[in-house]
C-alpha positions in Angstrom: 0.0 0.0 0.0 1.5 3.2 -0.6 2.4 5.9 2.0 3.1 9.3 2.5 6.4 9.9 4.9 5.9 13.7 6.1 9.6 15.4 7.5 10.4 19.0 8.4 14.1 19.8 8.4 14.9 16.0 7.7 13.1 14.8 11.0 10.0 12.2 10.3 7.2 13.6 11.9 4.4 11.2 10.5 3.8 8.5 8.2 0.0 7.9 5.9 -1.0 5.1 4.4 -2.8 5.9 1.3 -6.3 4.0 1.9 -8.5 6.3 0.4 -8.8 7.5 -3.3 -8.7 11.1 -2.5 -5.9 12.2 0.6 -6.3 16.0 1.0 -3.6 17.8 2.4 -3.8 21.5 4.1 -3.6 23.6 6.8 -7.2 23.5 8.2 -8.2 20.7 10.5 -10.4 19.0 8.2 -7.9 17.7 5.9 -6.5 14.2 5.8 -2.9 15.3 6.3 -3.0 18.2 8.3 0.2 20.7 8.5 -0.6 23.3 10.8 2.2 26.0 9.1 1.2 29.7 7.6 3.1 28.9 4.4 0.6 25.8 3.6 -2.7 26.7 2.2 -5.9 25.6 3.7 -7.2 23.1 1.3 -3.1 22.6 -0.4 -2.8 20.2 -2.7 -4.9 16.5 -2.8 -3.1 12.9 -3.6 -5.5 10.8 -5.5 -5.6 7.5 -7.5 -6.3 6.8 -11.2 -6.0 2.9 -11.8 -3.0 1.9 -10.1 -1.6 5.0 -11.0 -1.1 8.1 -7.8 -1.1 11.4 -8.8 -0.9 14.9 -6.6 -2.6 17.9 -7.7 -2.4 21.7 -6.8 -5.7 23.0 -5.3 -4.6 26.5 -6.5 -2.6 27.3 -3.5 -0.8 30.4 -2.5 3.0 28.7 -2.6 2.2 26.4 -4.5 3.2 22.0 -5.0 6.3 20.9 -6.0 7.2 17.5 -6.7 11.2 16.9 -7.3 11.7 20.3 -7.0 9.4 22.0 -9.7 6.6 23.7 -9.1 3.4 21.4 -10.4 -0.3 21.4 -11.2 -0.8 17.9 -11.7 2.0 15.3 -11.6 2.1 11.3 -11.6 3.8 10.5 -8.7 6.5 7.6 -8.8 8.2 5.7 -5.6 10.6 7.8 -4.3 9.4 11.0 -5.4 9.9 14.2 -2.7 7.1 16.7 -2.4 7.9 20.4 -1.0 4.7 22.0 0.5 6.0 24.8 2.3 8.8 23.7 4.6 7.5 20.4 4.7 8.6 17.7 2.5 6.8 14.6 1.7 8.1 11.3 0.2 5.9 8.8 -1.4 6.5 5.0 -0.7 5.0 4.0 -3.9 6.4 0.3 -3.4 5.4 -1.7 -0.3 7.9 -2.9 1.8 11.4 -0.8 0.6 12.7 1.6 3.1 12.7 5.4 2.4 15.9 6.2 3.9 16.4 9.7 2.1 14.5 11.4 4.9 14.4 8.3 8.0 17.2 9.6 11.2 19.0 7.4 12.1 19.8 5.7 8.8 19.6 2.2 9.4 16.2 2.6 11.0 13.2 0.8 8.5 10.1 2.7 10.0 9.9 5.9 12.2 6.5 6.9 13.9 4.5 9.8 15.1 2.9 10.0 18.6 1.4 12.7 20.2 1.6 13.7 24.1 -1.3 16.2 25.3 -4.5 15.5 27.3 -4.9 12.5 26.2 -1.5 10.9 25.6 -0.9 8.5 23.0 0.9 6.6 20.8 1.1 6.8 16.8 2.2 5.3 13.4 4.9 2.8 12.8 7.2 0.7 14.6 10.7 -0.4 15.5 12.5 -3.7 14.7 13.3 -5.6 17.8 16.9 -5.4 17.3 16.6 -2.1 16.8 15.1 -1.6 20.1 17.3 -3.7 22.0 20.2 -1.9 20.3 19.0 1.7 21.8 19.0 2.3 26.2 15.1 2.7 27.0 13.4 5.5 27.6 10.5 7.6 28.2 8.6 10.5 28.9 6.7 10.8 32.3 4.0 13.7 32.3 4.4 16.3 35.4 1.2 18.2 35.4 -1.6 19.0 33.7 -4.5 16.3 33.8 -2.5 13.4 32.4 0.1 14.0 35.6 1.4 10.8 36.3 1.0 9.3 32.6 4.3 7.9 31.2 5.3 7.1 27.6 7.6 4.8 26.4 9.9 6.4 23.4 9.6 2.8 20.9 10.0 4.7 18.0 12.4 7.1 15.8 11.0 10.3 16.0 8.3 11.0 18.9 6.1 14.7 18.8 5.0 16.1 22.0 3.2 18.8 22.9 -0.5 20.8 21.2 -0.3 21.2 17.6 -0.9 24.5 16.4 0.2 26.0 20.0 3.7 24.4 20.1 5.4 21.0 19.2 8.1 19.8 19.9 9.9 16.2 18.6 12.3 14.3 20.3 14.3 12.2 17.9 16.1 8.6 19.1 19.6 9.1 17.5 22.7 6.5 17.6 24.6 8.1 20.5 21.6 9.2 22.3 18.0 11.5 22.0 17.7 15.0 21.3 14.5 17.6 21.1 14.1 20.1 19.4 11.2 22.5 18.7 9.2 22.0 15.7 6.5 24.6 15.4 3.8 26.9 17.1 4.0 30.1 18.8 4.7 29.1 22.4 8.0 28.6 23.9 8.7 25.6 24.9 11.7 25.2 27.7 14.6 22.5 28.5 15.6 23.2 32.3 13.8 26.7 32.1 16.0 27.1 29.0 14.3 28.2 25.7 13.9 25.6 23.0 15.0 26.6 19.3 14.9 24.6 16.7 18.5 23.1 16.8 18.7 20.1 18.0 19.6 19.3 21.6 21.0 16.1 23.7 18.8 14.9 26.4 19.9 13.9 29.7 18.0 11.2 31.9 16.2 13.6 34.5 15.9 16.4 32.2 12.4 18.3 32.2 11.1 19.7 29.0 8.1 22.2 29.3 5.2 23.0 26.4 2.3 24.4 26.0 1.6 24.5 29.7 3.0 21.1 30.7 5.8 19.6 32.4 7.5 16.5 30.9 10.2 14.8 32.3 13.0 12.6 30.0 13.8 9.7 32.0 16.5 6.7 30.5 17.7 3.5 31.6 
């Protein structure tokens, strides 16, 4: 089945399977694929089928779709293509079972995921091979406040999101010498030891207490 692999600034932050014949993708809530960014259009672009053939098509937006690059109205997509909406890029899995590595951290991970923290805490897409996991030191992230206080969540895959989207988010990425966070979009200001967050990547340390969109979240390893 194809799939859509969505990364910002070469860090996976979700993974859709293709298992309807018309995907929208845009900026308002509605959409299929939703990418909550100013420079994405509300109803963006669409990814539908014709036969066995996937194409992506421009729904006149304001920065347009670009597949490989250049700018397009309506293009036939092929496995391994790389869509630009905005800052976003997406790469299309055409071809079940072969790994997009192009935009996957680390590089000899097969699937990355995309889970969620807020009031309701949860986990996402995708999954880790067992040797990858026993490979990596465990770890988590234990909420500490807010109404899920108490709730802890195990970090099984690649690339984990945390926080509200549209308020702030923040993803903490499993790397081979360790985990870093980093903040990935919205207007608030999320914190690492009272620190402010930018977008570069930073290491993680067991104890350390990340803080978003009004809750506390402590990293905890080993």
């Amino acid at each position: 089945m194809p799939k859509m692999i969505v990364s910002i600034d070469e860090v996976v932050i979700k993974e859709v399977q293709l298992v309807k014949d018309r995907t929208t993708i845009g900026r308002r809530p509605y959409n299929d694929v939703v990418i909550d960014n100013l420079a994405v259009s509300g109803e963006h672009a669409v990814v539908q089928f014709a036969g066995n053939d996937v194409y992506i098509e421009d729904l006149n937006s304001t920065n347009g779709t670009y597949v490989n690059g250049k700018a397009v109205k309506r293009q036939q997509l092929a496995h391994g293509d790389s869509i630009e909406i905005g800052k976003y890029k997406i790469k299309f899995a055409g071809e079940l079972g072969q790994a997009v590595a192009a935009v996957e951290k680390p590089p000899a991970a097969k699937n990355s995921g995309f889970a969620q923290l807020n009031a309701n805490p949860s986990t996402g897409f995708g999954t880790i091979s067992a040797t990858e996991a026993a490979a990596s030191l465990q770890a988590s992230i234990k909420v500490l406040s807010g109404v899920a206080s108490g709730r802890e969540v195990l970090l099984s895959k690649v690339v984990t999101t945390i926080g509200k989207p549209g308020v702030a988010v923040a993803a903490i990425t499993r790397r081979q010498q360790g985990y870093v966070v980093h903040h990935v979009e919205g207007s608030g200001n999320p914190t690492l030891n009272g620190a402010p967050l930018g977008p570069d990547p930073v290491a993680l340390q067991n104890g350390d207490v990340v803080e978003l969109a009004g809750t506390k979240m402590q990293f905890i390893q080993g």
